[in-house]
PyMOL commands that place a pseudoatom at each C-alpha (Angstrom):
pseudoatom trace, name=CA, resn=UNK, resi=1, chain=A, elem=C, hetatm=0, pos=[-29.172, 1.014, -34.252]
pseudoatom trace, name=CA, resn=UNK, resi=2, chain=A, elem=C, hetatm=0, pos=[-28.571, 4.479, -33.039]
pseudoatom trace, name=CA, resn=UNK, resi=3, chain=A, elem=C, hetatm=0, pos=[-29.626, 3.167, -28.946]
pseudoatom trace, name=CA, resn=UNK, resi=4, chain=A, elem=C, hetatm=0, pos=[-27.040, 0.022, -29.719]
pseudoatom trace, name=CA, resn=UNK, resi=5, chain=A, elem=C, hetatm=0, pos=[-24.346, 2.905, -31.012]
pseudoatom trace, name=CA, resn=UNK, resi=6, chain=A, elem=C, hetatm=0, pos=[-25.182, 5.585, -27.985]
pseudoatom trace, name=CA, resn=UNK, resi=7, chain=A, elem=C, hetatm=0, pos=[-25.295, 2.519, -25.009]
pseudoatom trace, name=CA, resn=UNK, resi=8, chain=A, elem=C, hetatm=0, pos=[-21.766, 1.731, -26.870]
pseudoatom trace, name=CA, resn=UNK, resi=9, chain=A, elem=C, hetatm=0, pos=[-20.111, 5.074, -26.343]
pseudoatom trace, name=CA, resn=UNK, resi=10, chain=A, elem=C, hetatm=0, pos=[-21.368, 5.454, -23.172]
pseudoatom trace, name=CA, resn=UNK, resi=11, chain=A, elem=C, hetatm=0, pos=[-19.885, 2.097, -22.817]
pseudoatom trace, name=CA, resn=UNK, resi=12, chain=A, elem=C, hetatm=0, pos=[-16.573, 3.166, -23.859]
pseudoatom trace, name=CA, resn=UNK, resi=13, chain=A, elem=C, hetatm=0, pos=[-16.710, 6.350, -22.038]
pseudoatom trace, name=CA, resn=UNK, resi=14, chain=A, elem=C, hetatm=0, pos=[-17.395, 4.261, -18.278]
pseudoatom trace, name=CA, resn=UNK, resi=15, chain=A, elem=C, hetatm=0, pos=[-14.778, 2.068, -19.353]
pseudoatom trace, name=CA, resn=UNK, resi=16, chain=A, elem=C, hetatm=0, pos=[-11.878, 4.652, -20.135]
pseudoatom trace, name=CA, resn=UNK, resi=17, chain=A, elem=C, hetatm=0, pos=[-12.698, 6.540, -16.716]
pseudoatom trace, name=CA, resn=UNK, resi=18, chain=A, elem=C, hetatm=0, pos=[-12.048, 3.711, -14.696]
pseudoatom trace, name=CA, resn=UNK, resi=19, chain=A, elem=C, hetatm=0, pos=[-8.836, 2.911, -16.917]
pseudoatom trace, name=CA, resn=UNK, resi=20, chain=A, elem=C, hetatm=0, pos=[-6.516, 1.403, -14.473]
pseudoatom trace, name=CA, resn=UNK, resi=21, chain=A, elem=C, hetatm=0, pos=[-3.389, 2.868, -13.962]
pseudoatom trace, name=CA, resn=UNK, resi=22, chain=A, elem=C, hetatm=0, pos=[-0.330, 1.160, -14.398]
pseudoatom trace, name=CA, resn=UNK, resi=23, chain=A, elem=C, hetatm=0, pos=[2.518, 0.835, -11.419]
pseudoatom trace, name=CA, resn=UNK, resi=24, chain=A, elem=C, hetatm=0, pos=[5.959, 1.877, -12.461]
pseudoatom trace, name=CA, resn=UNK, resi=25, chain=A, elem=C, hetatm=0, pos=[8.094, -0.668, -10.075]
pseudoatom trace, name=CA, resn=UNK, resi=26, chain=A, elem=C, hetatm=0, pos=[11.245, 0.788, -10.939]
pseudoatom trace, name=CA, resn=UNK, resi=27, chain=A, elem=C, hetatm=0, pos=[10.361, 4.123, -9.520]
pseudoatom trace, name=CA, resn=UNK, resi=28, chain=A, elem=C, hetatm=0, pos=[8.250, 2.723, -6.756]
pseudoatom trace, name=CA, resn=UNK, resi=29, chain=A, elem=C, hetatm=0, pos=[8.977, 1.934, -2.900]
pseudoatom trace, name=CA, resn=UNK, resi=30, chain=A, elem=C, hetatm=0, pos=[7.132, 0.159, 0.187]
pseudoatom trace, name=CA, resn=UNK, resi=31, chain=A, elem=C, hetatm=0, pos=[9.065, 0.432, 3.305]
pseudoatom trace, name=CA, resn=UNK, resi=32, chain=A, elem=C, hetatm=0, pos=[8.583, 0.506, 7.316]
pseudoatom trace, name=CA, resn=UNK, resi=33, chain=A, elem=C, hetatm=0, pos=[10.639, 2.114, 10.394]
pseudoatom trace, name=CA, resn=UNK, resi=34, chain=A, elem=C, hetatm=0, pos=[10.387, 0.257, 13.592]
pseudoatom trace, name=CA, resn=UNK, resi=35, chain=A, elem=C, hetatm=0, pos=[12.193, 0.751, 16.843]
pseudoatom trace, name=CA, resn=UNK, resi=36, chain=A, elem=C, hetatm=0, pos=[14.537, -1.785, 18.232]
pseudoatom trace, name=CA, resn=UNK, resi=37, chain=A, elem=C, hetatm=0, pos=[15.992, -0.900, 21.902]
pseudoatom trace, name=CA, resn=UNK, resi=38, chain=A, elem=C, hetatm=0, pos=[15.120, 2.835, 21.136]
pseudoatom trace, name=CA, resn=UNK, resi=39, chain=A, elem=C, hetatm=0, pos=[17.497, 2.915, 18.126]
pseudoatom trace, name=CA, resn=UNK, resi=40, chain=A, elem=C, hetatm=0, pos=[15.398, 2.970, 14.488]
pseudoatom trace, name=CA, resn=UNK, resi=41, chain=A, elem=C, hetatm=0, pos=[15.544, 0.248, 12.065]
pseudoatom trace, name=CA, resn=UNK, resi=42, chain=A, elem=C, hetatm=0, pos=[14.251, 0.961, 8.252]
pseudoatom trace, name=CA, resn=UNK, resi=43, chain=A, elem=C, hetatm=0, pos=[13.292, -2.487, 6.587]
pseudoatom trace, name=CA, resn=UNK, resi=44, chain=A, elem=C, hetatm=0, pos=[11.582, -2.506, 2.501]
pseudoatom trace, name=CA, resn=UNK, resi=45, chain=A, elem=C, hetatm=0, pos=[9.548, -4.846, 0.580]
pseudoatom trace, name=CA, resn=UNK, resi=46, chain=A, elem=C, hetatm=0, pos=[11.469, -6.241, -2.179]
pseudoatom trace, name=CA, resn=UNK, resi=47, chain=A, elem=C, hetatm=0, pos=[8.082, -7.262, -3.615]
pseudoatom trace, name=CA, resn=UNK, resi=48, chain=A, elem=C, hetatm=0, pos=[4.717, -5.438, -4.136]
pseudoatom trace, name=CA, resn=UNK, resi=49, chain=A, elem=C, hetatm=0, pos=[2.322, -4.410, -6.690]
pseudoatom trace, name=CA, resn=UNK, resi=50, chain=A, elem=C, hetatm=0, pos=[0.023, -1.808, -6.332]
pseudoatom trace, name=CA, resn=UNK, resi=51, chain=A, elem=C, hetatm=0, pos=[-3.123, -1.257, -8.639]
pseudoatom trace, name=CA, resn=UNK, resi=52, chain=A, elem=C, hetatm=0, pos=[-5.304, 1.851, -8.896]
pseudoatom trace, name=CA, resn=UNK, resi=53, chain=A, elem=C, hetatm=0, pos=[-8.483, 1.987, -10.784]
pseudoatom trace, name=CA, resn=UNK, resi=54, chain=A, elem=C, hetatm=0, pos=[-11.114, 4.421, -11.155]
pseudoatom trace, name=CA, resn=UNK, resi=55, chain=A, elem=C, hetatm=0, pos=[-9.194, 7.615, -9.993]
pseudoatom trace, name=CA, resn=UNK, resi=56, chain=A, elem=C, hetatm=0, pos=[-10.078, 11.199, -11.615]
pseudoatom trace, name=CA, resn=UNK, resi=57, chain=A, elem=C, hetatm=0, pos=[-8.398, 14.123, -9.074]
pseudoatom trace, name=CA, resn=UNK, resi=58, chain=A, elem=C, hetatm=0, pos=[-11.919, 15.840, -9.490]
pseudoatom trace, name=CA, resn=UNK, resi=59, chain=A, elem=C, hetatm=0, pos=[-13.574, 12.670, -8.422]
pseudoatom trace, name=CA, resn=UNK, resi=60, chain=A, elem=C, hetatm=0, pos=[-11.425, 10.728, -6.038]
pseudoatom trace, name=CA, resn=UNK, resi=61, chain=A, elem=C, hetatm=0, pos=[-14.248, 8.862, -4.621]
pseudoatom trace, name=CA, resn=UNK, resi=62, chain=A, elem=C, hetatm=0, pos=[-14.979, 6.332, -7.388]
pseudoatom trace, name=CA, resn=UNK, resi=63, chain=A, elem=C, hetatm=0, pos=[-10.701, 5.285, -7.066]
pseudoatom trace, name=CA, resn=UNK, resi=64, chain=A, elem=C, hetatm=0, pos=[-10.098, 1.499, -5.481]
pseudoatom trace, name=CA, resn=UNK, resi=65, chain=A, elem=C, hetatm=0, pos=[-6.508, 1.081, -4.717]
pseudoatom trace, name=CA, resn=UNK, resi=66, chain=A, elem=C, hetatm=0, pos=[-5.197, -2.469, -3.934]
pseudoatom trace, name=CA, resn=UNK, resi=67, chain=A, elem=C, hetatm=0, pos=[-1.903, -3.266, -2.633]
pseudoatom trace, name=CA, resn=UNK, resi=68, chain=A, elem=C, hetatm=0, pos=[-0.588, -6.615, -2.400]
pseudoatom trace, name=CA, resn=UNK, resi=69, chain=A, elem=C, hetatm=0, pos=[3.116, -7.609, -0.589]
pseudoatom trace, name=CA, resn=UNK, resi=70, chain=A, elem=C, hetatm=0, pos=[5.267, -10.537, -1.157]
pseudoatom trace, name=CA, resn=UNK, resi=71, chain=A, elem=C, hetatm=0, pos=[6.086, -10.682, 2.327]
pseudoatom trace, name=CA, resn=UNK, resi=72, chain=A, elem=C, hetatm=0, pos=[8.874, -13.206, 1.781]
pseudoatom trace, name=CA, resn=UNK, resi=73, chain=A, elem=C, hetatm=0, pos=[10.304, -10.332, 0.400]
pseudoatom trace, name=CA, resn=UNK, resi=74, chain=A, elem=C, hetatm=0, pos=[10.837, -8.520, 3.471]
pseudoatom trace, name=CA, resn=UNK, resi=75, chain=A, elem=C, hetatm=0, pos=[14.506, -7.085, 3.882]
pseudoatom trace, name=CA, resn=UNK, resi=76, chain=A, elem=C, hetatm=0, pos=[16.412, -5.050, 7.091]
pseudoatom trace, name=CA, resn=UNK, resi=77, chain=A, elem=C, hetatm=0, pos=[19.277, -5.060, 5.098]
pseudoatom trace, name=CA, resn=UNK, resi=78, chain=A, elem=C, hetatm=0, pos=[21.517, -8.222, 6.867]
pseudoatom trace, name=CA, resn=UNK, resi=79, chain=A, elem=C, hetatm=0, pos=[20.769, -12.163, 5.156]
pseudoatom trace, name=CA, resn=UNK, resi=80, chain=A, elem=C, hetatm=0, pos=[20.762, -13.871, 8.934]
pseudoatom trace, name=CA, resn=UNK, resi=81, chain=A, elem=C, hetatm=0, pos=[18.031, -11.218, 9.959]
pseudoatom trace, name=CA, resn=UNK, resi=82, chain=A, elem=C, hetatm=0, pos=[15.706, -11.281, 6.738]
pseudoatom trace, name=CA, resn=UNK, resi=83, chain=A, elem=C, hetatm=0, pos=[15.621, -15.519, 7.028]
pseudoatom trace, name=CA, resn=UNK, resi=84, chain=A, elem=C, hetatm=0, pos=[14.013, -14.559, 10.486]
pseudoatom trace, name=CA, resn=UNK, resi=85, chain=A, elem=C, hetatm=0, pos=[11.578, -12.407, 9.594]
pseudoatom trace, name=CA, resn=UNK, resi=86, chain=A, elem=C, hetatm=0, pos=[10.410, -15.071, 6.896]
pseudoatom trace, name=CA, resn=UNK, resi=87, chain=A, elem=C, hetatm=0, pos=[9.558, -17.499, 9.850]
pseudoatom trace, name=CA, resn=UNK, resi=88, chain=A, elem=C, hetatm=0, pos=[6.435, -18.088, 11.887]
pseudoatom trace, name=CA, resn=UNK, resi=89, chain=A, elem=C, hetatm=0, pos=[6.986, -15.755, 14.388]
pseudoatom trace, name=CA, resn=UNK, resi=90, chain=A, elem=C, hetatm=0, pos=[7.392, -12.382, 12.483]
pseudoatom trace, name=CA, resn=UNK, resi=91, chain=A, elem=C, hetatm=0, pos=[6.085, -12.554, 8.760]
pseudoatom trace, name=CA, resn=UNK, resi=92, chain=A, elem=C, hetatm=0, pos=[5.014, -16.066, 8.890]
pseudoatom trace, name=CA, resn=UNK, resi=93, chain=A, elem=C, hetatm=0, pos=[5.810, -16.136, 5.065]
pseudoatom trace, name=CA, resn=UNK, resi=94, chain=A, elem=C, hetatm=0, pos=[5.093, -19.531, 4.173]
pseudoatom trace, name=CA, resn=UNK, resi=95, chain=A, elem=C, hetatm=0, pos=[1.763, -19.386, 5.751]
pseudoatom trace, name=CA, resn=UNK, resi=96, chain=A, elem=C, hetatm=0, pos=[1.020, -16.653, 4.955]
pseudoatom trace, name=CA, resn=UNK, resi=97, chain=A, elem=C, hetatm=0, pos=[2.779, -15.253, 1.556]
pseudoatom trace, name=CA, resn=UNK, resi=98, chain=A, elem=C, hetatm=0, pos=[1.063, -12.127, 0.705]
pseudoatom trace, name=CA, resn=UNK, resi=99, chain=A, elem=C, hetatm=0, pos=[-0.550, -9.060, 2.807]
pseudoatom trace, name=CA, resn=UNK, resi=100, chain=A, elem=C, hetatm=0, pos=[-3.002, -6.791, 1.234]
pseudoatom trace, name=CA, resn=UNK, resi=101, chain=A, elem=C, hetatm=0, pos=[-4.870, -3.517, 1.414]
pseudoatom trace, name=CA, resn=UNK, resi=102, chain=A, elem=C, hetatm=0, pos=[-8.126, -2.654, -0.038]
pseudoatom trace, name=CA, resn=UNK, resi=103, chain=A, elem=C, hetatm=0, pos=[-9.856, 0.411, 0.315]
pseudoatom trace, name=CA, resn=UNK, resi=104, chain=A, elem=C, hetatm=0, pos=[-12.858, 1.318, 0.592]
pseudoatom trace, name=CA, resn=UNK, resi=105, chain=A, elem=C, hetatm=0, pos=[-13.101, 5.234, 0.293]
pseudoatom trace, name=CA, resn=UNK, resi=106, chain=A, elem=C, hetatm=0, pos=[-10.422, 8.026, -0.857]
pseudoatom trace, name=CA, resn=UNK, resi=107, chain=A, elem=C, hetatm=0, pos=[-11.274, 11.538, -0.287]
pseudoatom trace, name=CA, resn=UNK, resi=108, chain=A, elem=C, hetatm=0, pos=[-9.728, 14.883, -0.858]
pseudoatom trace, name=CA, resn=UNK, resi=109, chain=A, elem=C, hetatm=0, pos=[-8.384, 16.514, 1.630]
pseudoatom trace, name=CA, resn=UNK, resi=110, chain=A, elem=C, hetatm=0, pos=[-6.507, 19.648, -0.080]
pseudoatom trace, name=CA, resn=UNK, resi=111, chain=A, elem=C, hetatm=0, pos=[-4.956, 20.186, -3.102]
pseudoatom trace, name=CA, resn=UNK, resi=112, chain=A, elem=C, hetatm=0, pos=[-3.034, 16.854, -4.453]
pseudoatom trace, name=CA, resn=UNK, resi=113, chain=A, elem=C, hetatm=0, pos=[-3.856, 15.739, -1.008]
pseudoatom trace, name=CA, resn=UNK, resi=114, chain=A, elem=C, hetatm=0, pos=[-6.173, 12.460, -0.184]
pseudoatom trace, name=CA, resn=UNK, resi=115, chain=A, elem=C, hetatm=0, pos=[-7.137, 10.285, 2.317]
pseudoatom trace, name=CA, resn=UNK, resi=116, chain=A, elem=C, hetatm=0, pos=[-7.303, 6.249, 1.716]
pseudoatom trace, name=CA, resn=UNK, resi=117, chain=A, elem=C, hetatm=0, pos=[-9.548, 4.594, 3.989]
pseudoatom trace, name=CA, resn=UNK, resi=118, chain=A, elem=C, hetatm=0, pos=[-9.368, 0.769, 3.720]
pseudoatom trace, name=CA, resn=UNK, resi=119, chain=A, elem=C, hetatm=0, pos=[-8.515, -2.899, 5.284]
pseudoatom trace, name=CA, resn=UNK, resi=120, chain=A, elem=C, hetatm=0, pos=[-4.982, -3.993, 5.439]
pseudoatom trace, name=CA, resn=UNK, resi=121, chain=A, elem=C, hetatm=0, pos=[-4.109, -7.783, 6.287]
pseudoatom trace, name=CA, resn=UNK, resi=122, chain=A, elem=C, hetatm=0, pos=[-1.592, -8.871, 7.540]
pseudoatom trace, name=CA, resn=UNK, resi=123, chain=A, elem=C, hetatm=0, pos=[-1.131, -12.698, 8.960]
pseudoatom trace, name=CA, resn=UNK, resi=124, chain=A, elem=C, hetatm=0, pos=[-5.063, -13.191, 8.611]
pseudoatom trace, name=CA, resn=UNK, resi=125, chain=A, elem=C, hetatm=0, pos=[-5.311, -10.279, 11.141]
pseudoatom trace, name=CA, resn=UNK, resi=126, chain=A, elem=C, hetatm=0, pos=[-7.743, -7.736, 9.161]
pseudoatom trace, name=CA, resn=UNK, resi=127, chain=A, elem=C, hetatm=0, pos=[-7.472, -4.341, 10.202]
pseudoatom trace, name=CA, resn=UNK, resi=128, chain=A, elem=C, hetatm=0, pos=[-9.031, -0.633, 9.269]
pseudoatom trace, name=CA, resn=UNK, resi=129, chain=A, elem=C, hetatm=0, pos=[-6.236, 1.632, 8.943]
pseudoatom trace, name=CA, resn=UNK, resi=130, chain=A, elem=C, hetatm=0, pos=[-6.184, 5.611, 7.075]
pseudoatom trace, name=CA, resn=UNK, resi=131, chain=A, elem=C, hetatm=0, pos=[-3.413, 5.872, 4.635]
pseudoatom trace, name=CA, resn=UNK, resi=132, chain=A, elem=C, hetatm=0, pos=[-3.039, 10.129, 4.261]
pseudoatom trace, name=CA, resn=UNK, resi=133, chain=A, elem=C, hetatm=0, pos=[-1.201, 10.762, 0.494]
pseudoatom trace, name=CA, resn=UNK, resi=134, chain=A, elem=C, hetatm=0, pos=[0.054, 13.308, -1.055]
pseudoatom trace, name=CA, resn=UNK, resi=135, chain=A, elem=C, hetatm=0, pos=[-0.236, 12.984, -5.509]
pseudoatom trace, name=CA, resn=UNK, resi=136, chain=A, elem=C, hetatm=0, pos=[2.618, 15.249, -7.166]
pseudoatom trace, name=CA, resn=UNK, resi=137, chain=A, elem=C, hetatm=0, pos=[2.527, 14.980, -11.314]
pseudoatom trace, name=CA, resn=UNK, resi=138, chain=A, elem=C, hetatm=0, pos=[5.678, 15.172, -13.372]
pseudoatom trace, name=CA, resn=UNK, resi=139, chain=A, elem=C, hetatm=0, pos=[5.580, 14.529, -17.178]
pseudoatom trace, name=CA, resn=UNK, resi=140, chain=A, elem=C, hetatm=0, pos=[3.531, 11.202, -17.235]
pseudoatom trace, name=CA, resn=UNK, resi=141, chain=A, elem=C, hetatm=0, pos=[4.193, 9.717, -13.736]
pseudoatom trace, name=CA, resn=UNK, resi=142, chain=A, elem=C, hetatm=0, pos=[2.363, 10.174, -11.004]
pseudoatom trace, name=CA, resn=UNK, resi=143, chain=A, elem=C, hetatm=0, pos=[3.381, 9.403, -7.378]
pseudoatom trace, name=CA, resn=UNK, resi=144, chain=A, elem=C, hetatm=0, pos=[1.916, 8.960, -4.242]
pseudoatom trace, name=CA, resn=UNK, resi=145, chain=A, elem=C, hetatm=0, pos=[3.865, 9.391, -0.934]
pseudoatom trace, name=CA, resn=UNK, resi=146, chain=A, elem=C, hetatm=0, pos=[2.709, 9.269, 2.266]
pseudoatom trace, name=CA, resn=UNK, resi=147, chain=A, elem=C, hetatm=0, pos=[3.214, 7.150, 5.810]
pseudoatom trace, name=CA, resn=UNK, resi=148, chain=A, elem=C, hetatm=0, pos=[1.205, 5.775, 8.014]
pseudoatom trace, name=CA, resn=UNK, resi=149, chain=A, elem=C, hetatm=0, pos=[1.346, 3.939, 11.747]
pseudoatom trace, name=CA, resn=UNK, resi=150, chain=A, elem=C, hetatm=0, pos=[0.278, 0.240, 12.554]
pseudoatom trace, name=CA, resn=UNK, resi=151, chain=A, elem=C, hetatm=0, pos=[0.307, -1.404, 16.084]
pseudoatom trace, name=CA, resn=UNK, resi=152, chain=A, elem=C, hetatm=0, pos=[2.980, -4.659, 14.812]
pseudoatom trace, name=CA, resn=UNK, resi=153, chain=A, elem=C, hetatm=0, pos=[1.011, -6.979, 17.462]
pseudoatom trace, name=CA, resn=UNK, resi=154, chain=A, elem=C, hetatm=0, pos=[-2.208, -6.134, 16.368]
pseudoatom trace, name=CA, resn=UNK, resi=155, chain=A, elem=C, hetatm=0, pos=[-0.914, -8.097, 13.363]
pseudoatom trace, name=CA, resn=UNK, resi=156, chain=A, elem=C, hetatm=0, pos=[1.043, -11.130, 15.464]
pseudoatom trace, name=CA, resn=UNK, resi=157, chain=A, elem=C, hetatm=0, pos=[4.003, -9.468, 14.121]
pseudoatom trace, name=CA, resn=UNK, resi=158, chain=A, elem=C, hetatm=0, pos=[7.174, -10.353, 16.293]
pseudoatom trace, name=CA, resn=UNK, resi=159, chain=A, elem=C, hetatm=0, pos=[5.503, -13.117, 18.549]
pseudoatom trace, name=CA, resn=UNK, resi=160, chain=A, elem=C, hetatm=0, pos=[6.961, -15.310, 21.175]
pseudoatom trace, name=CA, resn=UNK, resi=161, chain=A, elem=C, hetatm=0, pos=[10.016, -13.636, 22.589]
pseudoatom trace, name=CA, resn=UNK, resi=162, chain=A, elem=C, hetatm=0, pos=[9.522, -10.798, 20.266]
pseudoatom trace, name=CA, resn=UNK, resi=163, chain=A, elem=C, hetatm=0, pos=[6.249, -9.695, 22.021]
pseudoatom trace, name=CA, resn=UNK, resi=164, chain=A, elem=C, hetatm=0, pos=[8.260, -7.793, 24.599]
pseudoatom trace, name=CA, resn=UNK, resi=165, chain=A, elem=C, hetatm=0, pos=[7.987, -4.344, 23.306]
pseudoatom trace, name=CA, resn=UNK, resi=166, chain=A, elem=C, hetatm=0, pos=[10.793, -2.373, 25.520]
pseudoatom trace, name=CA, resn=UNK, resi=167, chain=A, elem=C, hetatm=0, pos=[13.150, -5.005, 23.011]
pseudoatom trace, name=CA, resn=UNK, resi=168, chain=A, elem=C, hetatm=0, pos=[10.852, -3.904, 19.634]
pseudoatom trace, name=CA, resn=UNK, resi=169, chain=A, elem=C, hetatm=0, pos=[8.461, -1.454, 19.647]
pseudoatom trace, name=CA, resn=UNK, resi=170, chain=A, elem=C, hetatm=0, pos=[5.026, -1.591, 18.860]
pseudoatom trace, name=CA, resn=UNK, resi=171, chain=A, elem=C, hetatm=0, pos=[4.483, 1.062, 16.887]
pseudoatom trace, name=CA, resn=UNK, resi=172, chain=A, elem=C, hetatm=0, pos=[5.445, 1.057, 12.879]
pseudoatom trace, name=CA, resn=UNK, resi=173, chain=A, elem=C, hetatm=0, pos=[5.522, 3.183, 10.804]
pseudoatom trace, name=CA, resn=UNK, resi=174, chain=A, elem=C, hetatm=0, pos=[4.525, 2.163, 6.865]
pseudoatom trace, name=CA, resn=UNK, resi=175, chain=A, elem=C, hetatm=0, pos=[5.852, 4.492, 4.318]
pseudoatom trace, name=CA, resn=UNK, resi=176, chain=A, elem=C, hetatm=0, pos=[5.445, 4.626, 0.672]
pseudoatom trace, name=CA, resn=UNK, resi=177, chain=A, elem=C, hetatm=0, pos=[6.014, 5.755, -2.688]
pseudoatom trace, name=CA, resn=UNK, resi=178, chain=A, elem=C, hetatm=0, pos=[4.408, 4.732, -5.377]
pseudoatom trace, name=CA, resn=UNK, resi=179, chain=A, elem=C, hetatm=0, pos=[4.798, 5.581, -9.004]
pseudoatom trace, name=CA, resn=UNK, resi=180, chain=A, elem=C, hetatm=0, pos=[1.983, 4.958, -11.686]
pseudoatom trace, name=CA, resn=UNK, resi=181, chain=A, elem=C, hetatm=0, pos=[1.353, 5.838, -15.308]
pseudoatom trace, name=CA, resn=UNK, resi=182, chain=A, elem=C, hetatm=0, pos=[-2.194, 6.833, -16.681]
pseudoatom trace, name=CA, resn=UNK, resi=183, chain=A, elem=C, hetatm=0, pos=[-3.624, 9.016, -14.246]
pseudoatom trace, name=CA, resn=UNK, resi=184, chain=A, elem=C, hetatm=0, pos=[-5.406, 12.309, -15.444]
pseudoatom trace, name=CA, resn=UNK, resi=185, chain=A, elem=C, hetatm=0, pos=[-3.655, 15.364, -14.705]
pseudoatom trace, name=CA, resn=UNK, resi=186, chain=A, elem=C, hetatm=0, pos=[-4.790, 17.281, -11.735]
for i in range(1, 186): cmd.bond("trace and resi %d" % i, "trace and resi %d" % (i + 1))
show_as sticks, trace
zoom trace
């Protein structure tokens, strides 16, 4: 009785460290800046959910983070350019409705400071990226901020006549904020 009561707690215990923590969407944004012609161009998700399990600040290591975007909800800001970006040669939404990363290691780098190492996958086009964050606490909401670069044809983002990259730039920059409940105080 007492090893059934003792492999319980312990039990208990594994299971509320690796609570999940819950994504406030309300106070939560996924966006990217790309150049077109030079001049930037900020564009959002509409759509995204982000879940975080596993993270004590003392012991970011055992954290997974996935992230998964409704890429149909892609906006610049105008209707006649946001129906483009929903077809095959940008987003490819109907094909392919949802990008995703997963990590697979966070480490501290400094203090409320980490360093998400994972896949992201975009269009079926897999890729390793590092996502640098920065935690800040206030009351019960945590939120991570940070930005980080992707090659858009690495992904077969902005094919076809798109490819040309004096017209739209390569480079992108992915920037987010991200607001959870349930994390441990630092």
């Amino acid at each position: 009785m007492k090893k059934i009561l003792v492999a319980s707690l312990l039990a208990l215990a594994a299971g509320a460290s690796f609570a999940q923590a819950k994504l406030l969407p309300a106070q939560s944004e996924l966006g990217f800046t790309s150049k077109q012609m030079g001049v930037p161009v900020d564009g959002k998700f509409k759509k995204f959910d982000a879940q975080l399990t596993g993270f004590d600040p003392k012991k970011p290591d055992a954290a997974k983070v996935t992230l998964t975007i409704d890429m149909a909800s892609a906006s610049l800001g105008d209707a006649a350019i946001d129906a483009e970006l929903v077809k095959a040669d940008w987003f490819d939404a109907k094909k392919n409705p949802q990008a995703t990363f997963q990590s697979t290691a966070v480490k501290a780098t400094g203090a409320g400071k980490y360093e998400v190492t994972g896949k992201l996958t975009v269009k079926g086009q897999a890729r390793d990226v590092v996502v640098p964050l920065t935690l800040t606490q206030a009351g019960g909401t945590s939120t991570a901020t940070g930005a980080f670069p992707i090659k858009r044809l690495a992904f077969k983002i902005g094919q076809g006549d798109w490819a040309d990259t004096s017209v739209v730039a390569d480079d992108v920059q992915v920037k987010f904020k991200l607001a959870f409940s349930g994390i441990a105080a630092q």
